[in-house]
C-alpha positions as CSV (number, residue, x, y, z in Angstrom):
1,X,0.0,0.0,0.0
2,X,1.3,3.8,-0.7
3,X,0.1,7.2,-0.5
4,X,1.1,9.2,-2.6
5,X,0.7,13.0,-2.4
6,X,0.8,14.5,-5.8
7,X,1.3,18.0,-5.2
8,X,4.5,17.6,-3.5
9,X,6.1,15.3,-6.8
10,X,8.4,16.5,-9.1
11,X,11.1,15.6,-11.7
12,X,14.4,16.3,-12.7
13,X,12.9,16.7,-16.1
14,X,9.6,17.3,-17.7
15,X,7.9,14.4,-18.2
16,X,9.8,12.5,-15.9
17,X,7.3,10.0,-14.2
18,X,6.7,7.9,-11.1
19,X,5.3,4.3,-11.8
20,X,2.5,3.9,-9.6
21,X,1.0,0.6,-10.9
22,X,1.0,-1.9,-13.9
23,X,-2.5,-3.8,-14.3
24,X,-2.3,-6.7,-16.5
25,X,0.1,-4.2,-19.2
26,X,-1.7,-1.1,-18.1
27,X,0.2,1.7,-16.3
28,X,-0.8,4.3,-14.2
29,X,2.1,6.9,-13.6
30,X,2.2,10.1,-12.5
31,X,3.9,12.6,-14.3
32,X,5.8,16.2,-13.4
33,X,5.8,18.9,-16.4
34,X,6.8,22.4,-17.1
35,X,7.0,21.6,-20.7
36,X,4.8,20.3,-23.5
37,X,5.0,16.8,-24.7
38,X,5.1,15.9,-28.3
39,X,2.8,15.3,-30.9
40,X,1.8,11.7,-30.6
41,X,-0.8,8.4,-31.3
42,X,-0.7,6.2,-28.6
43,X,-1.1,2.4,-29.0
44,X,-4.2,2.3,-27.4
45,X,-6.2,4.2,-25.3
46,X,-4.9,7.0,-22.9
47,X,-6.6,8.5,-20.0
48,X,-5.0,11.7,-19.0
49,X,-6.1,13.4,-15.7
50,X,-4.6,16.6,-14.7
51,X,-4.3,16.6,-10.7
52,X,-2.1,20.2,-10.8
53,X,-2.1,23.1,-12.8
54,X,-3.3,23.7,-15.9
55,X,-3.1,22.0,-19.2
56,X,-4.1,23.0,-22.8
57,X,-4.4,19.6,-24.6
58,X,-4.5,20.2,-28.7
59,X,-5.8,17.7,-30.1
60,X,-6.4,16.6,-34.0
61,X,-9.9,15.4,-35.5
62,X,-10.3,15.0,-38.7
63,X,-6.8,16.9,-39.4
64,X,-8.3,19.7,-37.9
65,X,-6.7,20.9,-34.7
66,X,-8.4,21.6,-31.8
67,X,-7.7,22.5,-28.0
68,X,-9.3,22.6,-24.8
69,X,-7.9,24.0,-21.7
70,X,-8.1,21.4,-18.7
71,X,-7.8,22.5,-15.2
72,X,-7.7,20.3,-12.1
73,X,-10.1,17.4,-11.7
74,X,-10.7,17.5,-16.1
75,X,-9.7,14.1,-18.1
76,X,-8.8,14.1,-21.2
77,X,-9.6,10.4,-23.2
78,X,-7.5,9.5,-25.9
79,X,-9.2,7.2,-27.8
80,X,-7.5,5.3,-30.3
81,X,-5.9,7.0,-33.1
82,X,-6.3,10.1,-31.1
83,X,-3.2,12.9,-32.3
84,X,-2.4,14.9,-29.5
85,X,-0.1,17.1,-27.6
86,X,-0.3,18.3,-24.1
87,X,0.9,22.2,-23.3
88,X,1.3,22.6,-19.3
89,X,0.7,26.2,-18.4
90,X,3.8,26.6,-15.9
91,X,4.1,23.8,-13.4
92,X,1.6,20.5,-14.4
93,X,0.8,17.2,-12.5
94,X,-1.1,14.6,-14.4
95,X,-2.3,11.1,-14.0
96,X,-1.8,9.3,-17.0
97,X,-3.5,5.7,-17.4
98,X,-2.1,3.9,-20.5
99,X,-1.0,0.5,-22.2
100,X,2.7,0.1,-20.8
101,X,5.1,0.9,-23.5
102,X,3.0,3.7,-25.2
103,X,4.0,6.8,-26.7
């Protein structure tokens, strides 16, 4: 058993991660970011929660790009095929539930 206290995580880098739990090849890590990510398909499906901060999440539909600021307690789902890209604004915490190995 842990407790973890999100807030209080951070990373040496953006992005950088702490493994929480790996259910049958699905992950759920918690990840530290000042930065954006990259423009990216996962191999599955991706739930994305932000826990800290704010997050505009662009997203592609169609090959038409869209974006949606998501603020504490939002959740992105990326289903699959979904193109996206997170953009922390400043500091970001996020929850990210995904197949092990993704993008």
């Amino acid at each position: 058993m842990d407790i973890i206290r999100s807030r209080d995580f951070t990373a040496p880098d953006a992005w950088g991660a702490l493994d929480i739990a790996n259910m049958g090849g699905i992950t759920t890590r918690l990840h530290w970011t000042d930065k954006p990510y990259q423009w990216h398909i996962n191999d599955g499906q991706e739930v994305f929660v932000v826990l800290d901060g704010n997050v505009n999440m662009k997203y592609r539909i169609n090959g038409l790009e869209r974006s949606v600021l998501l603020e504490v307690g939002d959740i992105f789902y990326a289903s699959v095929g979904t193109e996206h890209v997170a953009h922390p604004q400043g500091e970001a915490r996020v929850l990210v539930i995904e197949q092990a190995g993704s993008v």
